[in-house]
C-alpha positions as CSV (number, residue, x, y, z in Angstrom):
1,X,2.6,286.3,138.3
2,X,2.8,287.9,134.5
3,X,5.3,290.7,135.2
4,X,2.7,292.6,133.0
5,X,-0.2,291.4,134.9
6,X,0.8,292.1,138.8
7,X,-2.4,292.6,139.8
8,X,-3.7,289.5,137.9
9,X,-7.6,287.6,139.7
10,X,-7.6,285.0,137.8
11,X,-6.4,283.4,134.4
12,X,-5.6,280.6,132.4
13,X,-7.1,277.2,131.7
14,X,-9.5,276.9,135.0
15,X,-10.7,272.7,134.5
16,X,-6.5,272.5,133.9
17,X,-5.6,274.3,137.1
18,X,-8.3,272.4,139.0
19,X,-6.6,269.0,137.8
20,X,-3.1,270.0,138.7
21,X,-4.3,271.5,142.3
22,X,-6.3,267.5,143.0
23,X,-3.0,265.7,141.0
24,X,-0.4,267.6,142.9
25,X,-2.0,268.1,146.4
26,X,-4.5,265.3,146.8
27,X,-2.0,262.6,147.7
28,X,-0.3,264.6,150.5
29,X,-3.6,265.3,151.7
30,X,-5.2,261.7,151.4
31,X,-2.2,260.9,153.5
32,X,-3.0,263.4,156.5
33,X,-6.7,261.9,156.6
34,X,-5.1,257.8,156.2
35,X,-2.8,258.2,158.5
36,X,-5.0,259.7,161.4
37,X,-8.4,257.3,160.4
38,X,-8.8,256.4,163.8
39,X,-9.1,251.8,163.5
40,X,-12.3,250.4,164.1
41,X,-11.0,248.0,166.2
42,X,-9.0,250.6,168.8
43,X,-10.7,251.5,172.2
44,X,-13.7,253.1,173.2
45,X,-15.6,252.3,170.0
46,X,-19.2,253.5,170.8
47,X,-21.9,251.1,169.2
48,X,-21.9,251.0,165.2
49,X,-25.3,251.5,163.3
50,X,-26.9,247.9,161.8
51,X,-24.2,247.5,158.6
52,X,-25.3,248.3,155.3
53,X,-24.3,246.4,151.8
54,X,-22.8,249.3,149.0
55,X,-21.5,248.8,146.1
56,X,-17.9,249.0,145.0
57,X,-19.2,251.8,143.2
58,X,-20.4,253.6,145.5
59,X,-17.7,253.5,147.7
60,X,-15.3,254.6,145.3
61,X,-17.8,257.5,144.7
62,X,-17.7,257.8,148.4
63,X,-13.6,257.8,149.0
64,X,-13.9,260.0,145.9
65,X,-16.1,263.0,147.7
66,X,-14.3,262.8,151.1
67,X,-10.6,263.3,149.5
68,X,-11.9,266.2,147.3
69,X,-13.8,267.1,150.7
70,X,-10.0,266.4,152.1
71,X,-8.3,268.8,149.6
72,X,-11.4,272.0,150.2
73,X,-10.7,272.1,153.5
74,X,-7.1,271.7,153.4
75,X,-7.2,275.0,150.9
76,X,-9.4,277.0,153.2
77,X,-8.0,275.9,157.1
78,X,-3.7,276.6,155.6
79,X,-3.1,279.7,154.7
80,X,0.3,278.4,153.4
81,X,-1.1,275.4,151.1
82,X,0.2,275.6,148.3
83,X,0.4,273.6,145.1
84,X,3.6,271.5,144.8
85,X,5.2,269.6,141.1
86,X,4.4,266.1,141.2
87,X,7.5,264.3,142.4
88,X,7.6,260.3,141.3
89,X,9.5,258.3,144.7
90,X,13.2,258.1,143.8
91,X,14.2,254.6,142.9
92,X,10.2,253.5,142.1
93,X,9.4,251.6,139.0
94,X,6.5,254.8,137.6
95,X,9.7,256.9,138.2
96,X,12.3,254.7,136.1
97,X,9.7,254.1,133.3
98,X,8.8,258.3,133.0
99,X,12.7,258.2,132.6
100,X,12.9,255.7,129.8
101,X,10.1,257.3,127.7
102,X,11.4,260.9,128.2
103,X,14.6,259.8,127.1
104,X,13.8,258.3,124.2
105,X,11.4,260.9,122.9
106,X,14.2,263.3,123.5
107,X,16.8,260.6,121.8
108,X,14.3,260.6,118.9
109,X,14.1,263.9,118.6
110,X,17.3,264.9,118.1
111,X,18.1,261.9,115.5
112,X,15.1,263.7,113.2
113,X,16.3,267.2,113.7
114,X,20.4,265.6,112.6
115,X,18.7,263.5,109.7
116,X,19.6,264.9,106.0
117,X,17.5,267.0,105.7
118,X,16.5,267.5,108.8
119,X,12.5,266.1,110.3
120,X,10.1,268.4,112.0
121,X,7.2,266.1,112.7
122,X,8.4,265.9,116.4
123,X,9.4,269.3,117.0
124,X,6.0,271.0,115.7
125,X,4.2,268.8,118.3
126,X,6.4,270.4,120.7
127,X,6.5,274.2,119.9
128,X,2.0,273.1,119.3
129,X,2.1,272.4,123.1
130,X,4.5,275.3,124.0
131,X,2.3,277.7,122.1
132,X,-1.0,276.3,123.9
133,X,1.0,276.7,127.2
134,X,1.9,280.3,126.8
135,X,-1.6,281.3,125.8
136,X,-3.0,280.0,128.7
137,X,-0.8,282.2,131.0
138,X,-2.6,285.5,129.5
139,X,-5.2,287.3,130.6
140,X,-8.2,289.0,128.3
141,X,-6.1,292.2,128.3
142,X,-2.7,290.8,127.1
143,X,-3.6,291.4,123.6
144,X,-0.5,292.5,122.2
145,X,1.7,289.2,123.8
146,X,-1.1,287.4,122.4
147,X,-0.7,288.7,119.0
148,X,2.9,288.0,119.3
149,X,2.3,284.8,120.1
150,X,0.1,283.9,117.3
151,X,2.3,286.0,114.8
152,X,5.6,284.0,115.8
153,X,4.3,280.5,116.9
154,X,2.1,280.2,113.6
155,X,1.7,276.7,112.9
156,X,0.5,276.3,109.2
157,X,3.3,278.7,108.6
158,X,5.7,276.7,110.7
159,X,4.8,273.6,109.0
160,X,5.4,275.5,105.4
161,X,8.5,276.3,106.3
162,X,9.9,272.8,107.3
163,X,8.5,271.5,104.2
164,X,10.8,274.0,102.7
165,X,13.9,273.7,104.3
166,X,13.6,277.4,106.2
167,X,12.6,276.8,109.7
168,X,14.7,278.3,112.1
169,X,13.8,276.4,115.3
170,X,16.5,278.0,117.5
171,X,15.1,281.2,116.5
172,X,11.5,280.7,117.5
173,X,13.2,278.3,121.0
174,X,14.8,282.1,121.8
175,X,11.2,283.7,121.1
176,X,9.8,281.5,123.4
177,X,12.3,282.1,126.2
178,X,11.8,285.7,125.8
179,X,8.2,285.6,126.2
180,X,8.6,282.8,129.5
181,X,10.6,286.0,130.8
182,X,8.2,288.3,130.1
183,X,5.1,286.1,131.7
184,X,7.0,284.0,134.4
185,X,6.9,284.9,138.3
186,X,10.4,286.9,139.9
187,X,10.7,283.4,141.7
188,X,11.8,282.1,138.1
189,X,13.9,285.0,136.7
190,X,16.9,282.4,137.3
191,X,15.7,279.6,135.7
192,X,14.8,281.8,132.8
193,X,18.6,283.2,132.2
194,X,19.5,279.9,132.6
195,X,17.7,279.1,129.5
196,X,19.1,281.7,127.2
197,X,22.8,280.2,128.4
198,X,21.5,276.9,126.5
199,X,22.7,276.7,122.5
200,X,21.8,273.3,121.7
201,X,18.0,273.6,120.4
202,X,17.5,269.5,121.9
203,X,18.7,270.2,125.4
204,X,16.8,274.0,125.3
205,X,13.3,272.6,124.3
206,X,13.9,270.0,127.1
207,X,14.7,272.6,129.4
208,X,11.9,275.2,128.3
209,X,9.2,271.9,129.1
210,X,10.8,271.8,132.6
211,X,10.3,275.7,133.6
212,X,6.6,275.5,131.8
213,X,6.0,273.3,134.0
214,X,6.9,275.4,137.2
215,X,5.6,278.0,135.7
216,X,2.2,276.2,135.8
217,X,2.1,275.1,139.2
218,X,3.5,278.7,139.8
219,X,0.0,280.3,138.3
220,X,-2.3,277.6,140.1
221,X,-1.0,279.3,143.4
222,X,-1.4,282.2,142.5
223,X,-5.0,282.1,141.4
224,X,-5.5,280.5,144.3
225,X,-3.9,282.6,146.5
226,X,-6.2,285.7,144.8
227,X,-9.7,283.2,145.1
228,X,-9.2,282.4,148.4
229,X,-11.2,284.9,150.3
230,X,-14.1,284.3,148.0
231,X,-14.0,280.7,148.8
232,X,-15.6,280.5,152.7
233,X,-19.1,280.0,152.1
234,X,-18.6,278.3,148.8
235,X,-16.2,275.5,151.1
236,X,-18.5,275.8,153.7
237,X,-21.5,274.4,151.5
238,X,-19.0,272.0,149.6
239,X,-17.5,270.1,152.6
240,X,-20.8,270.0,154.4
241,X,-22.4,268.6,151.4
242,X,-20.0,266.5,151.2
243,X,-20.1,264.8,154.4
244,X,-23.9,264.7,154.3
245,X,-23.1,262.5,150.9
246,X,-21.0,260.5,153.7
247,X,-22.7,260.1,155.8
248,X,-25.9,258.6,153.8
249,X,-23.3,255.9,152.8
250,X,-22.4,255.5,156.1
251,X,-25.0,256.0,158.5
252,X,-22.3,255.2,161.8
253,X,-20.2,257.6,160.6
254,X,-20.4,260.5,163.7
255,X,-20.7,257.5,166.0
256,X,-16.8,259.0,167.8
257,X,-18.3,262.7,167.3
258,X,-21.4,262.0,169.5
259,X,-19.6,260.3,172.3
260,X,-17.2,263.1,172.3
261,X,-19.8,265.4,172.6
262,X,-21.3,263.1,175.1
263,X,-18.2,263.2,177.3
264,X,-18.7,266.9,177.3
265,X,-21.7,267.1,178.7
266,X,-21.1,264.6,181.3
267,X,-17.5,266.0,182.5
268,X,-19.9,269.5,182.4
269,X,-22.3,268.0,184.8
270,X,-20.4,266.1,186.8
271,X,-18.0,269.4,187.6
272,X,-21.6,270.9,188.4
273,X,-22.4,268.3,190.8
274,X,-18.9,268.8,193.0
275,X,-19.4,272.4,193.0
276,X,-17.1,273.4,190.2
277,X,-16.9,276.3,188.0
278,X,-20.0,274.8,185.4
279,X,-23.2,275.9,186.2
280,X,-26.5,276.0,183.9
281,X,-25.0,278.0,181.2
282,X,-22.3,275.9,181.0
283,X,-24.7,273.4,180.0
284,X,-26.3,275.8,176.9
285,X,-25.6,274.2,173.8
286,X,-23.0,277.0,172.4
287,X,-21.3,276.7,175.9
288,X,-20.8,272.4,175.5
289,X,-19.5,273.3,171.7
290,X,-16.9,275.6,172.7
291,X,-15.6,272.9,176.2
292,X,-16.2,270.0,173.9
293,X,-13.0,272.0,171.4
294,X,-11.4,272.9,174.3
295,X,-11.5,268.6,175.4
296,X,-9.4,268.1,171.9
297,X,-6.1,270.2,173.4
298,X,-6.2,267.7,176.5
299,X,-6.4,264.4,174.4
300,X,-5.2,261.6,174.3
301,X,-3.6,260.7,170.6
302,X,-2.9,257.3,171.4
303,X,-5.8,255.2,172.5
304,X,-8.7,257.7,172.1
305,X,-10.5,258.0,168.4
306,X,-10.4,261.2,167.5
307,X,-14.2,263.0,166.3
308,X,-15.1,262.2,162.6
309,X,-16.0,266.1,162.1
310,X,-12.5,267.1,163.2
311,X,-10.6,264.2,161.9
312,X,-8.9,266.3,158.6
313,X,-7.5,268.3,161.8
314,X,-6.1,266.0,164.3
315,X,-2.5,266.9,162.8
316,X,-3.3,270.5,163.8
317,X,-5.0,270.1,167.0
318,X,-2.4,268.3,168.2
319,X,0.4,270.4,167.5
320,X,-1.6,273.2,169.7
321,X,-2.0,270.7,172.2
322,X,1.4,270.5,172.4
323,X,1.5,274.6,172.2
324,X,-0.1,274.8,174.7
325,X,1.5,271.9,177.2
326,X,5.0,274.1,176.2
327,X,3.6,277.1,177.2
328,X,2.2,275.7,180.3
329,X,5.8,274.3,181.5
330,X,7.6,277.8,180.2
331,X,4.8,279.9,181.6
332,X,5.1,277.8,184.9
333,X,9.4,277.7,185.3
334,X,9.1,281.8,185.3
335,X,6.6,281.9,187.5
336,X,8.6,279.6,190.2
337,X,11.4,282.2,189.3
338,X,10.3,285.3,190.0
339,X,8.4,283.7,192.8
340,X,11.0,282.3,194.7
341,X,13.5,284.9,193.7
342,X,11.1,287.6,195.0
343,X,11.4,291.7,194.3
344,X,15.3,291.8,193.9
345,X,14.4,290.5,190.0
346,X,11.6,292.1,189.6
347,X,12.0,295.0,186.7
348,X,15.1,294.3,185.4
349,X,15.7,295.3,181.9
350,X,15.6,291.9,180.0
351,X,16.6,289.6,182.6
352,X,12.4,287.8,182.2
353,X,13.4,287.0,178.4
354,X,16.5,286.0,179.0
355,X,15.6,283.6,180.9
356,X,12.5,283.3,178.9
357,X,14.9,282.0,175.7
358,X,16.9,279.7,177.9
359,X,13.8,277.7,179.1
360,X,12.2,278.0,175.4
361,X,15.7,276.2,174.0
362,X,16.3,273.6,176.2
363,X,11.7,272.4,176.2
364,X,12.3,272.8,172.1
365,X,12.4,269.3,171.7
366,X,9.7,268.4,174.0
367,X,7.7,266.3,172.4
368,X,10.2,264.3,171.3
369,X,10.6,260.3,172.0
370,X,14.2,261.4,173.0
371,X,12.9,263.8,175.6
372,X,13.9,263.6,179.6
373,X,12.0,265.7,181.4
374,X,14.0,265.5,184.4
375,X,17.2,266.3,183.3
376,X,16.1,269.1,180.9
377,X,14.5,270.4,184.3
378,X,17.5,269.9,186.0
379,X,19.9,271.6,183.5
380,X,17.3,274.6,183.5
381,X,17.6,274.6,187.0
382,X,21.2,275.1,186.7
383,X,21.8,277.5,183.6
384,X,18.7,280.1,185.4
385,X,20.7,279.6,189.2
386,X,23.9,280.8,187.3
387,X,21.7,283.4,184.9
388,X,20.2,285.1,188.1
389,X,23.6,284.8,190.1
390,X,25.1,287.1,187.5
391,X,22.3,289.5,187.2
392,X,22.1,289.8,190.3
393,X,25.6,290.7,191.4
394,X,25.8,293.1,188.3
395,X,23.4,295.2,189.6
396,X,24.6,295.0,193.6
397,X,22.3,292.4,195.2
398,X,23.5,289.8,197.4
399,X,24.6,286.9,195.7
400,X,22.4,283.6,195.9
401,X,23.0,281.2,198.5
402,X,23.5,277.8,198.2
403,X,20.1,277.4,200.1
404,X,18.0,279.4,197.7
405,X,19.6,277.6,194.5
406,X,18.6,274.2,195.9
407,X,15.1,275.6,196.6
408,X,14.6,277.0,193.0
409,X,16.0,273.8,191.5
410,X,13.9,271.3,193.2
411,X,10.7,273.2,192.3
412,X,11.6,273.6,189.1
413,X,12.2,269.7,188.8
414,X,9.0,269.4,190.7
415,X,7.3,271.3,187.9
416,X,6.8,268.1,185.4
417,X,4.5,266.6,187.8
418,X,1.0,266.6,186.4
419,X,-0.3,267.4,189.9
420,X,1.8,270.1,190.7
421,X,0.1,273.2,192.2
422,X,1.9,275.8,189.9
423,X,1.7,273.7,186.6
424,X,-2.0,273.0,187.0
425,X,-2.3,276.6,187.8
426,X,-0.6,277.9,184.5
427,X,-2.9,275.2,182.7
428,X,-6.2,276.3,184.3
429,X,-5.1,279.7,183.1
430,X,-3.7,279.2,179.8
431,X,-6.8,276.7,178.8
432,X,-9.1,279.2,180.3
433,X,-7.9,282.1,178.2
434,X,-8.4,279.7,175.1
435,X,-11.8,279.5,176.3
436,X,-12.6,282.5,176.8
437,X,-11.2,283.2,173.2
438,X,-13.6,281.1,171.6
439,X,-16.6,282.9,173.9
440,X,-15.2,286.7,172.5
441,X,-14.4,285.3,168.9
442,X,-17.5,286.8,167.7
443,X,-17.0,290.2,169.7
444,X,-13.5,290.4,168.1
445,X,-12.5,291.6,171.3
446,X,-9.4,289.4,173.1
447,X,-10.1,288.5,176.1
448,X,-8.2,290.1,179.4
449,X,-4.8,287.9,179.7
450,X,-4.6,285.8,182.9
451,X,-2.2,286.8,185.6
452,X,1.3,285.0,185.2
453,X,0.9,284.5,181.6
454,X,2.3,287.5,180.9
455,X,6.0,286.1,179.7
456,X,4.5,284.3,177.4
457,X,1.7,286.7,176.3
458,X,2.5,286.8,172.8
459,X,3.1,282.9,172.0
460,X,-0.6,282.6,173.6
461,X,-2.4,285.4,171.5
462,X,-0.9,283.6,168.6
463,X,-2.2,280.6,170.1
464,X,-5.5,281.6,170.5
465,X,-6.0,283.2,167.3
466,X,-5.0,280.0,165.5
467,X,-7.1,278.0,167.5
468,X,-10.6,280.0,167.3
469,X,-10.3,280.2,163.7
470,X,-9.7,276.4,162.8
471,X,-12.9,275.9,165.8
472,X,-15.1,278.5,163.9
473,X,-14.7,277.6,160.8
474,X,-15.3,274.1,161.6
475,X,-18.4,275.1,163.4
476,X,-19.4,277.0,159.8
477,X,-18.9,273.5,158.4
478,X,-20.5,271.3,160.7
479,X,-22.9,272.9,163.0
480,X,-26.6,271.2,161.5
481,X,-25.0,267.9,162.4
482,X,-23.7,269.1,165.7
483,X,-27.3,270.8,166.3
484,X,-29.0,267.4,166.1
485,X,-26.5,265.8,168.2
486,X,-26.5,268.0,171.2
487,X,-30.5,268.0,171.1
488,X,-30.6,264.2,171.5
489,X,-27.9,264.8,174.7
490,X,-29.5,267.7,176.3
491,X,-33.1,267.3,178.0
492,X,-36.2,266.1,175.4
493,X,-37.6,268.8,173.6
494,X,-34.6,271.5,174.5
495,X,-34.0,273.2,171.4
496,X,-30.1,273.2,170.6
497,X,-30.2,276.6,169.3
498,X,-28.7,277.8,166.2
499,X,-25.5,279.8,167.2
500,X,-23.1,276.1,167.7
C-alpha cells in the first residue's frame, strides 16, 4: 500500500472499509448461497419441523445475519477474495441515472469555474472530500504527509482565497496527484502518470475521484489481506453465532444436514454388515464426520440437497469432486498404459508426462455439457498408440503391433465405465488417500501415497490439502451442532465426543 508505509497492519477509516468490503462483495456472495439454496420442493426432503409465524422483521434480520454470515466465511475459506469496485449492469436503468447525475454535476461544475469571475462553491466541496480521502490513507506515523496535507488542502484558507480572486485550483489538483503518487499501491503507478498528462482542472478532478476510488478498494484489500490470520477464531465464533441466530428462526433448518449425516452412518453399517472395510471405529463419531465429507465428493448435484452447514461451499466441493473424478480417469489411462505396455516403457526419461499432458488436454473440458467421453477416449487411445510407437522405436524396441494397439485402445475406451475394475481401483485409492488426509490433518503428517497414483502425485497433494482445510475449518465452525446430531444417530446415551 503507502509506498512509505510497506509494512502497513492496518489504517484508515475501519466502519468505511467495513461498508465498502459488504457493498462491494456481498452481492457476488449472496449470489453463490441463492443460487445453490437447495428448493424445498426438490427430492429427498426429510420431514420439516411444525412451521412457525416470524415477522417480516425478523426475517429480514434473519437474511441479514446469514449474508454477513455469507461474506465471513467467504473472507476466511478464499485466500484470493478480494474486494472488487462496484460495477452498475451495463445498459440498467441505476447505471444510466448514476450517468445522468455525474454528468451534470460535472457539466455544472465547469460552467461555475468559466463564470466571470469564476464560482468555487462546487469545487471546495470537492477538494473537502479529496482532503478527507487522503487523510484516511495515513497511518499514525505519517505525520509529515499529514502536515502537508493540512498545510496545502486548508479549507478556511481555500475559501479566503476564492473570495479573493487567488485560488489556484490547478495548483492544489497537481498537489493532490503528487501526494496519490506518493500513497497509492505500485498497481496504480499508471493511472497516476496518467493524471499529471491531464491539463484541464474539470476533466483532472474527475479523473483524480476515479483513482481515489481504486485506491480505496485497493487499501480495503490490503488491510484485509494483513487481518486475516487474526481472523480464525473471531469467524469461527461469528458464523457459528450466526447460524445459531438461524437456526432459532428456523428450527428445520439442519433438517438436510442430519439426513446426510444419517446416510453416513447407515452406508457405514451396512459396509459392516457385508464384511467391508468399516468396522467399530468406523462407527466413532470423528470417524462418521470425516466419511460423511468424504460422501460430499461422490454427490449428486442435481437431485440431492446439499447439507445446510456446507451449503456456502457446494461451489467448492464440487469443483474437487470433479478434481478428483479427473484425476481418477488420468490416474487410471496411465495405469492401463504402463500396464499393458509392460517393462519396455518403464523408466524412460519423460515419456509418463508426456503422455501425462496429452491425457490432461484432451479430459480438460470434462465436465463440460459438450463433453464425449467416448471419443475423447478414443482420440487418447490414438495420440498415446502413436506417442509410444515413437518412443519406443527411438530407443530400439520393437515397434507395436497392430494387436497390442487394439488392446490398449479398447481398455482405454473401456475406462469410462463406472464399473470398470481399474477406474474403481484408481477411485478407491484416490478417495482413500483423501481420507486418510483428513485422519493425519491434525498430525500434519501426509499420509503414504497409494500405489499407481504416483503420475498424478502432485495434483492430489494439492488436492488433499485444499480439501482438509475447507473440512477443518468447517468442523471449527459447526461441530456443537454436528455433536448433537451424531448423538441422537449413534446408540442412546453414547457420548459424541468432542474432537468432530
Amino acid at each position: 500500500m503507502p509506498k512509505e508505509a510497506d509494512h502497513m497492519e492496518d489504517g484508515g477509516d475501519k466502519e468505511s472499509k467495513e461498508e465498502q468490503r459488504q457493498g462491494a462483495s456481498g452481492e457476488t456472495v449472496r449470489k453463490r448461497v441463492r443460487a445453490n439454496t437447495p428448493s424445498p420442493h426438490r427430492g429427498n426432503t426429510p420431514q420439516a419441523s411444525p412451521p412457525r409465524f416470524v415477522s417480516v422483521e425478523e426475517l429480514m434480520e434473519t437474511a441479514k445475519g446469514v449474508t454477513n454470515m455469507a461474506l465471513a466465511h467467504e473472507i476466511m475459506v478464499n485466500q484470493a477474495f478480494q474486494i472488487k469496485p462496484a460495477e452498475l449492469p451495463e445498459g440498467s436503468l441505476e447505471r444510466r441515472v448514476k450517468e445522468i447525475m455525474h454528468k451534470a454535476f460535472w457539466d455544472c461544475l465547469e460552467a461555475q469555474l468559466k463564470e466571470d469571475p469564476p464560482s468555487y462553491e462546487h469545487a471546495i466541496k470537492l477538494l473537502a472530500e479529496i482532503k478527507e480521502t487522503l487523510l484516511s490513507f495515513l497511518l499514525p506515523g505519517h505525520g509529515r504527509l499529514r502536515s502537508q496535507i493540512e498545510e496545502v488542502l486548508d479549507l478556511p484558507l481555500i475559501q479566503q482565497q476564492a473570495e479573493n480572486g487567488a485560488l489556484d485550483i490547478g495548483r492544489l489538483s497537481q498537489f493532490i496527484v503528487w501526494m496519490m503518487g506518493s500513497l497509492c499501491a505500485p498497481s496504480r503507478d499508471e493511472d497516476i502518470q496518467k493524471l499529471k498528462q491531464i491539463t484541464e482542472v474539470v476533466p483532472l478532478l474527475k479523473a483524480i475521484f476515479s483513482v481515489l476510488d481504486l485506491m480505496k478498494v485497493d487499501m480495503a484489500n490490503f488491510a484485509l489481506s494483513s487481518i486475516r490470520p487474526h481472523l480464525m477464531q473471531q469467524s469461527v465464533e461469528y458464523e457459528r453465532n450466526k447460524f445459531q441466530e438461524f437456526l432459532e428462526k428456523q428450527p428445520n433448518a439442519l433438517d438436510f444436514t442430519e439426513k446426510w449425516l444419517e446416510d453416513t452412518v447407515k452406508s457405514l453399517q451396512d459396509s459392516a454388515a457385508t464384511g467391508g472395510a468399516a468396522s467399530d471405529s468406523s462407527l466413532h463419531p470423528l470417524s462418521v464426520h470425516n466419511h460423511a465429507y468424504l460422501r460430499l465428493l461422490r454427490w449428486d448435484h442435481d437431485s440431492d440437497p446439499f447439507p445446510e452447514t456446507v451449503l456456502m461451499d457446494q461451489v467448492r466441493f464440487q469443483e474437487m469432486q470433479q478434481e478428483a473424478e479427473q484425476l481418477v480417469l488420468l490416474s487410471s489411462v496411465l495405469l492401463i498404459v504402463y500396464t499393458t505396455t509392460g517393462d519396455a516403457i518403464s523408466g524412460l526419461p519423460g515419456l509418463m508426462e508426456t503422455l501425462k499432458n496429452t491425457v490432461n488436454v484432451l479430459l480438460a473440458d470434462m465436465h463440460t455439457p459438450s463433453f464425449s467421453a467416448q471419443e475423447v477416449l478414443a482420440t487418447i487411445g490414438e495420440k498415446l498408440c502413436v506417442e509410444l510407437s515413437q518412443c519406443l522405436s527411438q530407443h530400439g524396441y520393437s515397434p507395436f503391433s497392430a494387436d497390442r494397439k487394439s488392446a490398449l485402445k479398447g481398455q482405454i475406451s473401456a475406462a469410462i465405465q463406472p464399473d470398470n475394475t481399474v477406474r474403481m481401483l484408481m477411485e478407491s485409492r484416490v478417495h482413500n488417500y483423501l481420507l486418510a488426509s483428513l485422519e493425519s490433518s491434525q498430525h500434519k503428517t501426509p499420509p503414504p501415497l497409494p500405489g499407481g497414483l504416483a503420475p498424478v502425485s502432485k495434483e492430489l497433494k494439492e488436492l488433499a490439502v485444499h480439501f482438509s482445510r475447507l473440512v477443518n475449518y468447517n468442523k471449527l465452525v459447526f461441530s456443537p451442532f454436528y455433536q448433537k446430531t451424531l448423538q441422537k444417530i449413534l446408540a442412546p446415551g453414547e457420548s459424541p465426543g468432542t474432537d468432530t
